[in-house]
N, C-alpha and C positions, 0 to 999 in steps of 0.2 A: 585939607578936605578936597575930593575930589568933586567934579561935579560933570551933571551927564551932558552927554555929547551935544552943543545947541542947536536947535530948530532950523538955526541959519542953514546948516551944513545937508539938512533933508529938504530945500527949497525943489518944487518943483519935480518932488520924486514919484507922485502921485499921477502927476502927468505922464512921466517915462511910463509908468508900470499901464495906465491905460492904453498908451498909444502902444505897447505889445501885445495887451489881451485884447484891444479891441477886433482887431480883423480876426482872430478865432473866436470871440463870442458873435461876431456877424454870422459868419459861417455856421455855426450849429445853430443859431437860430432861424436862416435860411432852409438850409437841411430841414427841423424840426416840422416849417410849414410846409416844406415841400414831399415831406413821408406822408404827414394829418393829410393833406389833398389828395395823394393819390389812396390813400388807403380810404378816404370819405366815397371818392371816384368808385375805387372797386365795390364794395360795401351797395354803393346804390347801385351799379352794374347786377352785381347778383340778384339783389331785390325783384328788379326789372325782368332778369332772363329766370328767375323764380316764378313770377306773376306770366309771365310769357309760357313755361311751359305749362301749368294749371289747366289755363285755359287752354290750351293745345291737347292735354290728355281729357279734358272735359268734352270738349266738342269735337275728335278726333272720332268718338267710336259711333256711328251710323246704327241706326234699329237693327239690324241682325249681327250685333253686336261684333263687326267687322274692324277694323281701324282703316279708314279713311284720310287721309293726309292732303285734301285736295288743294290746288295752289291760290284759291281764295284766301283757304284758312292759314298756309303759310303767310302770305300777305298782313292777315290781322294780327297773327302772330308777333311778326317782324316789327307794326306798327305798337302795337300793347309792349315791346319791348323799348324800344325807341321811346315813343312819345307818350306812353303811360294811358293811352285810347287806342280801341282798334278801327279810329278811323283814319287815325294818321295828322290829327290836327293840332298845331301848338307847337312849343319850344321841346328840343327832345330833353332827356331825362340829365344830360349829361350834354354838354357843351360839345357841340363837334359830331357827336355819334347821330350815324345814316343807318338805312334801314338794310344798305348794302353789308354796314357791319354784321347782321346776325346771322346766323343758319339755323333751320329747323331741317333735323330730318328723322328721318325712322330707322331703328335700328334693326337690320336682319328682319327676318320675317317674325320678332318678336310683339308685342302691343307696348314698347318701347318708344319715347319719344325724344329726342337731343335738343335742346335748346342752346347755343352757344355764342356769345359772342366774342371777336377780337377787335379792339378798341386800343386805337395808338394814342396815348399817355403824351401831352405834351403838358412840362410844367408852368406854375403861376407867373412865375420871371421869366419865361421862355424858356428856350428849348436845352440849355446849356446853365449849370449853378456854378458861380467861378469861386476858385478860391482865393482869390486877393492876394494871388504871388507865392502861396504856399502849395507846390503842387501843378497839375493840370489840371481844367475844370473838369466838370460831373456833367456827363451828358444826360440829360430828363428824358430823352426818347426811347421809350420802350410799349410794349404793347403789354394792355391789362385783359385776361382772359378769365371769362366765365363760362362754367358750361352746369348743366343741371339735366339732370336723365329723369323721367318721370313713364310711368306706367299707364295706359289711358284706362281712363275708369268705363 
């Protein structure tokens, strides 16, 4: 009668096969938080430069129903995008982002209004995701861009 192979002989195998997957399930799970943030990042970027230009096509066009673009209202613009007030006061919307990051402009001699920001991406672990020996790391730095065209009312 045969009998199967003993337990003795798999001592320890469970260990080996972890200490192989483990530094590739680090890695995709690093990876996985570090997509979810920038793609949360972007997601409230456009929100922002959404809400930004609204009010830009809102209060852009003047009683004789001209479009005005005067550099006040760039200002509150820039601040409603940024700090979610257009007075400019509080934490901005997004870690990092200045009110240098936005442009508002007008397009052509259209009633046309560009809301846009560029916003440089720096990730949760810093600036660099490494791979743990498999590969060269992943550089996080890249810039996340919104832009929204809107019509002034």
């Amino acid at each position: 009668m045969r009998t199967l192979t003993p337990l003795t002989h798999q001592r320890g195998l469970a260990l080996v096969e972890t200490a192989i997957t483990l530094p590739f399930l680090l890695f995709v799970m690093l990876a996985a938080t570090e997509i979810t943030n920038a793609f949360v990042q972007h997601t409230t970027l456009t929100k922002a430069v959404r809400d930004g230009a609204r009010w830009a096509a809102e209060e852009a066009i003047d009683g004789s129903d001209t479009l005005d673009l005067t550099a006040a209202l760039q200002d509150e613009v820039r601040n409603l995008v940024v700090y979610g007030n257009r007075s400019g006061a509080g934490t901005p919307v997004v870690n990092g982002l200045t009110v240098n990051d936005v442009t508002v402009t007008r397009l052509g001699v259209s009633d046309n209004i560009q809301v846009s920001v560029d916003y440089p991406y720096t990730g949760i672990f810093g600036s660099v995701l490494p791979s743990f020996g498999y590969g060269s790391d992943i550089s996080l730095l890249f810039n996340l861009n919104a832009t929204v065209t809107m019509r002034a009312l």
